[in-house]
PyMOL CGO cylinders between C-alpha atoms (Angstrom):
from pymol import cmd
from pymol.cgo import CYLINDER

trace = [
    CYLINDER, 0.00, 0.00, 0.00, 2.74, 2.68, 0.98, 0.3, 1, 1, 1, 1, 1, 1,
    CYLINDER, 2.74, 2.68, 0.98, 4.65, 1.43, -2.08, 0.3, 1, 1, 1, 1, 1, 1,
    CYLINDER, 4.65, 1.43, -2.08, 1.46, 2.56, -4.29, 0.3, 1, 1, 1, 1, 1, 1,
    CYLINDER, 1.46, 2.56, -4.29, 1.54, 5.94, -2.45, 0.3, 1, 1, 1, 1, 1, 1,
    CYLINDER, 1.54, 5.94, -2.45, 5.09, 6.73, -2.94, 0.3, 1, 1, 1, 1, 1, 1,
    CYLINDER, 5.09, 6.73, -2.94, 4.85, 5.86, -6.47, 0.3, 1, 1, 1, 1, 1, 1,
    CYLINDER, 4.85, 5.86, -6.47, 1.90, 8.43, -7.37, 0.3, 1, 1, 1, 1, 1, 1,
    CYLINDER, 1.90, 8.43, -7.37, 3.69, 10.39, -5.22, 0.3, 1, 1, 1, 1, 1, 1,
    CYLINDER, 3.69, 10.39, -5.22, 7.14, 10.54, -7.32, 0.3, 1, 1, 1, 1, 1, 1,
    CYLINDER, 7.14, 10.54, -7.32, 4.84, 10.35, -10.61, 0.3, 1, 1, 1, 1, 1, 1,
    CYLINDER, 4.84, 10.35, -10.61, 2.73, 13.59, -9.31, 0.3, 1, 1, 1, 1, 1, 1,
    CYLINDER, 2.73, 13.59, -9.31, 6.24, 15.29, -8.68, 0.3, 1, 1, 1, 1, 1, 1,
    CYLINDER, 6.24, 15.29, -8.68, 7.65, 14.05, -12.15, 0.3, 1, 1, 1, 1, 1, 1,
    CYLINDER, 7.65, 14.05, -12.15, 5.02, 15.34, -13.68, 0.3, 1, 1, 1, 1, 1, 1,
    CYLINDER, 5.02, 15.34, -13.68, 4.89, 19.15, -12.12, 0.3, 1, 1, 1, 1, 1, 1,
    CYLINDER, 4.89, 19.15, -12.12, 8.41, 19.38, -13.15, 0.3, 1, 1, 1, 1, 1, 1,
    CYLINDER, 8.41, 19.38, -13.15, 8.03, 18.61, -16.46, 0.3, 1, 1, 1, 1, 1, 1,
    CYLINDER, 8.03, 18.61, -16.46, 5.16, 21.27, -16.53, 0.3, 1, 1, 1, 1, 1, 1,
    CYLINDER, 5.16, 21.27, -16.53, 7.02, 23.92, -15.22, 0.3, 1, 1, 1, 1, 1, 1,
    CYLINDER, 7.02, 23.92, -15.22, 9.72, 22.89, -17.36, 0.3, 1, 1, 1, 1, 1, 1,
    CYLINDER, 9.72, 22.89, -17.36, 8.02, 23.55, -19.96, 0.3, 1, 1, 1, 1, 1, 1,
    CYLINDER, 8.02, 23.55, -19.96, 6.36, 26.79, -19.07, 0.3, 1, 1, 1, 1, 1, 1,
    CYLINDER, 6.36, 26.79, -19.07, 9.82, 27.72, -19.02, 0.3, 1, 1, 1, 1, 1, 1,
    CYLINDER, 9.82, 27.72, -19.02, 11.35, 26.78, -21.71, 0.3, 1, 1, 1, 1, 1, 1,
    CYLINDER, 11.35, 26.78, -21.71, 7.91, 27.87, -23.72, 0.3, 1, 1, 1, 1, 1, 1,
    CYLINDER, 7.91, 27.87, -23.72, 8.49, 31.19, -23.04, 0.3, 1, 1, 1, 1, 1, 1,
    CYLINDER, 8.49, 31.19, -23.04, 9.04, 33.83, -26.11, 0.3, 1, 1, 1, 1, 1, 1,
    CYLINDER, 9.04, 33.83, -26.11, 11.61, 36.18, -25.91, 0.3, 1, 1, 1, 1, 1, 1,
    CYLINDER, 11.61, 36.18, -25.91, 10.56, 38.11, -28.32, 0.3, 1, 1, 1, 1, 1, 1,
    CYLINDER, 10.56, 38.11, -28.32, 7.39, 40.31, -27.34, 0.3, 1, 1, 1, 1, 1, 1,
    CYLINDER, 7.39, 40.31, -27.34, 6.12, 42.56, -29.87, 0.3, 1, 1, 1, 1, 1, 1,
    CYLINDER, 6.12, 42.56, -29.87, 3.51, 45.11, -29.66, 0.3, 1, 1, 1, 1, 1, 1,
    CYLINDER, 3.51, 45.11, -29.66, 1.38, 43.72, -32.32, 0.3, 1, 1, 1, 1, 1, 1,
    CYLINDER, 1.38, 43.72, -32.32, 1.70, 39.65, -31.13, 0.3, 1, 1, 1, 1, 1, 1,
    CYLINDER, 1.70, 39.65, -31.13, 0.93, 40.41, -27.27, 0.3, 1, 1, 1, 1, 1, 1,
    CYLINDER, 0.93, 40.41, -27.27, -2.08, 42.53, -27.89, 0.3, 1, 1, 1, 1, 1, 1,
    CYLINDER, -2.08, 42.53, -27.89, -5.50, 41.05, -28.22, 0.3, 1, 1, 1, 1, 1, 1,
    CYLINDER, -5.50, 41.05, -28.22, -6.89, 40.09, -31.27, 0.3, 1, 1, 1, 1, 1, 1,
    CYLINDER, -6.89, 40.09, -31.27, -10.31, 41.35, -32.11, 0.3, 1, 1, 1, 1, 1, 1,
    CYLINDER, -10.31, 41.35, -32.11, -12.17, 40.36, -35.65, 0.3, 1, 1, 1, 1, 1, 1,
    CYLINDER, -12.17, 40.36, -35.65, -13.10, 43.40, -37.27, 0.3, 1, 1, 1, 1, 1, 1,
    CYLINDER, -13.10, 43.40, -37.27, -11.38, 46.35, -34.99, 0.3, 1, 1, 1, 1, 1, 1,
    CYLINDER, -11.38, 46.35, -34.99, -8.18, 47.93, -35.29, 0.3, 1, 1, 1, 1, 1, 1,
    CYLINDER, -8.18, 47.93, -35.29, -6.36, 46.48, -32.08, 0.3, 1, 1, 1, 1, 1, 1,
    CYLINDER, -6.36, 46.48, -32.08, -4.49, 49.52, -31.27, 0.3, 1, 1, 1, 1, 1, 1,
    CYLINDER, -4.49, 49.52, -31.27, -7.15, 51.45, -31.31, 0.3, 1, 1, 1, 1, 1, 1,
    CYLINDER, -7.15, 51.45, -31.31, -9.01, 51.99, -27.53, 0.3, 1, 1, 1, 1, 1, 1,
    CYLINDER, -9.01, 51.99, -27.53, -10.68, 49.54, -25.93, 0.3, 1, 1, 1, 1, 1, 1,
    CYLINDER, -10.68, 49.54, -25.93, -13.35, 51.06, -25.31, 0.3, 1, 1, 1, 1, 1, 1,
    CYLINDER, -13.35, 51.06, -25.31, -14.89, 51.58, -28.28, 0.3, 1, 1, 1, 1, 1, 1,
    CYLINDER, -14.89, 51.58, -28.28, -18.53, 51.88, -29.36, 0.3, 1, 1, 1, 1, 1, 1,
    CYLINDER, -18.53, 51.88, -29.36, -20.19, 49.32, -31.16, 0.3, 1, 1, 1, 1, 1, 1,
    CYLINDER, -20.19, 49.32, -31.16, -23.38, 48.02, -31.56, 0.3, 1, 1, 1, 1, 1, 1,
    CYLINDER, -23.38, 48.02, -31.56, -25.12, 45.83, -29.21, 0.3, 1, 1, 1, 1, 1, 1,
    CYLINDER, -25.12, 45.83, -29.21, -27.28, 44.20, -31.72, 0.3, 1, 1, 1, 1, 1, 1,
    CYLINDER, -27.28, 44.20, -31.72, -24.67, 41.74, -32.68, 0.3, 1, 1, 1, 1, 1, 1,
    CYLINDER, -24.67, 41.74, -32.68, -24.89, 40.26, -28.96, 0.3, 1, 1, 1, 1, 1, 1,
    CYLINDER, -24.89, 40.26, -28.96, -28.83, 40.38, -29.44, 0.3, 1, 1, 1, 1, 1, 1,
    CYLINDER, -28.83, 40.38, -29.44, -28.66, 38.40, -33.13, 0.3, 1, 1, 1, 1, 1, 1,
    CYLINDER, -28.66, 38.40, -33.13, -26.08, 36.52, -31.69, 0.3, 1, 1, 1, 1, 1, 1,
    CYLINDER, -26.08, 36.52, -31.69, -28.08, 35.65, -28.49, 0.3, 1, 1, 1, 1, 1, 1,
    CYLINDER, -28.08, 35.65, -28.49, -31.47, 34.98, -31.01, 0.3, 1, 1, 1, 1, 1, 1,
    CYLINDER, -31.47, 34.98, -31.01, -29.45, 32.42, -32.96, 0.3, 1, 1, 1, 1, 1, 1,
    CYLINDER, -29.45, 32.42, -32.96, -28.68, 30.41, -29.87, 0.3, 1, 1, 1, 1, 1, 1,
    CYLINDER, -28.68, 30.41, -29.87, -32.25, 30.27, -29.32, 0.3, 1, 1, 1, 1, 1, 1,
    CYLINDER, -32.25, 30.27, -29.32, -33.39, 29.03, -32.14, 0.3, 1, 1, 1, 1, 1, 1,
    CYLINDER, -33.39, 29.03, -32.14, -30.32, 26.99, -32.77, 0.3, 1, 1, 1, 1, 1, 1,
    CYLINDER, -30.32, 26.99, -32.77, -30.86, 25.38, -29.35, 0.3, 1, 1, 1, 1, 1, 1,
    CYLINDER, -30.86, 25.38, -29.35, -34.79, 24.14, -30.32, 0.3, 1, 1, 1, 1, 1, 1,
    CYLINDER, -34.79, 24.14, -30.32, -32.96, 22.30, -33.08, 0.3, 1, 1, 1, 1, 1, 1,
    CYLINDER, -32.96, 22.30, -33.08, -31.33, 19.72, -30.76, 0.3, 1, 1, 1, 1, 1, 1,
    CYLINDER, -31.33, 19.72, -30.76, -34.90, 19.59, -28.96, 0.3, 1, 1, 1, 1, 1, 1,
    CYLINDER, -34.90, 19.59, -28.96, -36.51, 18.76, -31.92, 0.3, 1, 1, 1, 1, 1, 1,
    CYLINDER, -36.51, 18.76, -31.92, -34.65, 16.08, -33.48, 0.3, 1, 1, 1, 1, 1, 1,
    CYLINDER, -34.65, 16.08, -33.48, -34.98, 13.79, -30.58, 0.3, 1, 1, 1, 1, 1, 1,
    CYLINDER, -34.98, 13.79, -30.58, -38.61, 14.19, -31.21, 0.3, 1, 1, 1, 1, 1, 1,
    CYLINDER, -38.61, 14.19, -31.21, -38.65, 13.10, -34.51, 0.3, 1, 1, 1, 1, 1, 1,
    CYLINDER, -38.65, 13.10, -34.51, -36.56, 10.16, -33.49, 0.3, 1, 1, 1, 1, 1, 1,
    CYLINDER, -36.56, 10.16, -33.49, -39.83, 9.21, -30.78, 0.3, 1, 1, 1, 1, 1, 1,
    CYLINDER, -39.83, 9.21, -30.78, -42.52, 9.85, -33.44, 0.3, 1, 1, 1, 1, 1, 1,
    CYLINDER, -42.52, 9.85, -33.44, -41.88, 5.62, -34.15, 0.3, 1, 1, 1, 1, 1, 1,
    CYLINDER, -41.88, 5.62, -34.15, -42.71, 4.65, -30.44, 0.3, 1, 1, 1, 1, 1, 1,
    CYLINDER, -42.71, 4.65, -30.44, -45.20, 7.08, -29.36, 0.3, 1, 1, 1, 1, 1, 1,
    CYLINDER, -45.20, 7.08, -29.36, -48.86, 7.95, -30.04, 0.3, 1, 1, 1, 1, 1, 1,
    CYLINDER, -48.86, 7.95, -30.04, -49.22, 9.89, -33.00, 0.3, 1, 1, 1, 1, 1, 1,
    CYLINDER, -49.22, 9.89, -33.00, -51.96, 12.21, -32.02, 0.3, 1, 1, 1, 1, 1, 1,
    CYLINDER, -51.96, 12.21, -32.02, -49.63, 13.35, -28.63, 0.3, 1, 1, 1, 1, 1, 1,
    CYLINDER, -49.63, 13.35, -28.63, -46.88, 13.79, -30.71, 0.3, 1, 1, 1, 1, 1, 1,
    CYLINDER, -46.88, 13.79, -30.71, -48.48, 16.10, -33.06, 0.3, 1, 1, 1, 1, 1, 1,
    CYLINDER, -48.48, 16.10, -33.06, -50.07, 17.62, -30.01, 0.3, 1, 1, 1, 1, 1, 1,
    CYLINDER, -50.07, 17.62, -30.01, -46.69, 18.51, -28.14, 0.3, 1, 1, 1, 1, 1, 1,
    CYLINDER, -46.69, 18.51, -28.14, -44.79, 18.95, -31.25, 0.3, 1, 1, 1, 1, 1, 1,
    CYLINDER, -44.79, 18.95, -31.25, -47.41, 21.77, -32.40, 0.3, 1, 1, 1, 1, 1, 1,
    CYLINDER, -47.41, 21.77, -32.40, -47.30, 23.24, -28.93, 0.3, 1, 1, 1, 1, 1, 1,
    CYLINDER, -47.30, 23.24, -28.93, -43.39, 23.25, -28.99, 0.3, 1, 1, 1, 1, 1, 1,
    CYLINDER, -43.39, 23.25, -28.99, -43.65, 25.27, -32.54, 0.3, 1, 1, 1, 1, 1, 1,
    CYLINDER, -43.65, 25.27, -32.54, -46.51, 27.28, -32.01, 0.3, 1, 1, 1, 1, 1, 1,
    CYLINDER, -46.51, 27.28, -32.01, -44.01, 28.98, -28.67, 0.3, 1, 1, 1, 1, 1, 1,
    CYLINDER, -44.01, 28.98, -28.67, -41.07, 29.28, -31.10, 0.3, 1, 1, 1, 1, 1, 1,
    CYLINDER, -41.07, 29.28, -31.10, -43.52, 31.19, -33.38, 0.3, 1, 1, 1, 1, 1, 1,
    CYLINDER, -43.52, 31.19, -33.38, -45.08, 33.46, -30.56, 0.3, 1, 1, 1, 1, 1, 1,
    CYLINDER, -45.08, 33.46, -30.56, -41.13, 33.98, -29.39, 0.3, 1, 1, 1, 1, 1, 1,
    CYLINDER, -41.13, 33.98, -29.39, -40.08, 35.25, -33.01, 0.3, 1, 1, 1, 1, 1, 1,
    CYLINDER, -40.08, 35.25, -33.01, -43.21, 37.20, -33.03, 0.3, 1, 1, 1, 1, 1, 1,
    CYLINDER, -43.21, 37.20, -33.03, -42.61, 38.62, -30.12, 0.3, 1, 1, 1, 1, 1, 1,
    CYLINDER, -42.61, 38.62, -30.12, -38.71, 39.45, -31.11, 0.3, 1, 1, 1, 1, 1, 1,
    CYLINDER, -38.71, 39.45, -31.11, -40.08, 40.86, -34.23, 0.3, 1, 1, 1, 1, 1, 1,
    CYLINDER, -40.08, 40.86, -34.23, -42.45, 43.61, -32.35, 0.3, 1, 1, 1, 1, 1, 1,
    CYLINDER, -42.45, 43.61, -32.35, -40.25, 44.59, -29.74, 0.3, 1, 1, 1, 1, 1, 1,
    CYLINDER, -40.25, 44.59, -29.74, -38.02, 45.32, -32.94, 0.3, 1, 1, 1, 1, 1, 1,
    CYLINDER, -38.02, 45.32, -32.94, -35.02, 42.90, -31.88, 0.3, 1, 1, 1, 1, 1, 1,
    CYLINDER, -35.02, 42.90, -31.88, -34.67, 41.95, -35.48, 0.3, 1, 1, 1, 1, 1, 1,
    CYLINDER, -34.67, 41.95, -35.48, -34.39, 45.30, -37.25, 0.3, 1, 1, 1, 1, 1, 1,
    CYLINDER, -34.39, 45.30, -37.25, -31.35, 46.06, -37.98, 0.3, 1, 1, 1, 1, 1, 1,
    CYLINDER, -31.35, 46.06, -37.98, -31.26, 49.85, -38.23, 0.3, 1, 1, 1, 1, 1, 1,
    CYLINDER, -31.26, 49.85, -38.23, -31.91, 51.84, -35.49, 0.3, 1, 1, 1, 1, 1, 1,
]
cmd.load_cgo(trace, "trace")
């Protein structure tokens, strides 16, 4: 038993040095300006930080996951229609649809998906 212990013991140590090993040895001496900054699609990244942009791409972006989601709870539904009672799966499977549609509708009013503003 202590011969198990010391073993993960010297195998828990082996491995931290090799980690900080190579941490070490990882290391880039040569930091430019350019490489160590942050890259940001579609900015200029030595520009400020805090820059203005529009909040509508976390609200599209936010929509799609939404409706992307009620994909993967639909498919599993299709895969039931074989084992379950046809007139409660069209029952729950209209329900399920018929809240996505009041949900877009909904978006659509409030004026999430117009782009302009």
């Amino acid at each position: 038993m202590k011969m198990i212990f010391y073993m993960s013991m010297l195998i828990l140590i082996i491995c931290n040095i090799l980690i900080l090993l190579a941490t070490i040895f990882s290391k880039k001496t040569f930091m430019d300006r350019e490489k160590s900054s942050p890259f940001e699609c579609g900015f200029d990244p030595k520009s400020s930080s805090r820059m203005p942009f529009s909040l509508y791409f976390f609200l599209i972006a936010v929509i799609f996951l939404i409706f992307d989601i009620e994909i993967t709870l639909l498919i599993p539904m299709i895969m039931t229609l074989k084992i379950s009672n046809l007139t409660n799966f069209w029952l729950i499977m209209m329900f399920f649809i018929i809240i996505l549609l009041f949900g877009l509708y909904y978006e659509w009013t409030q004026g999430a998906l117009n782009w302009a503003n």
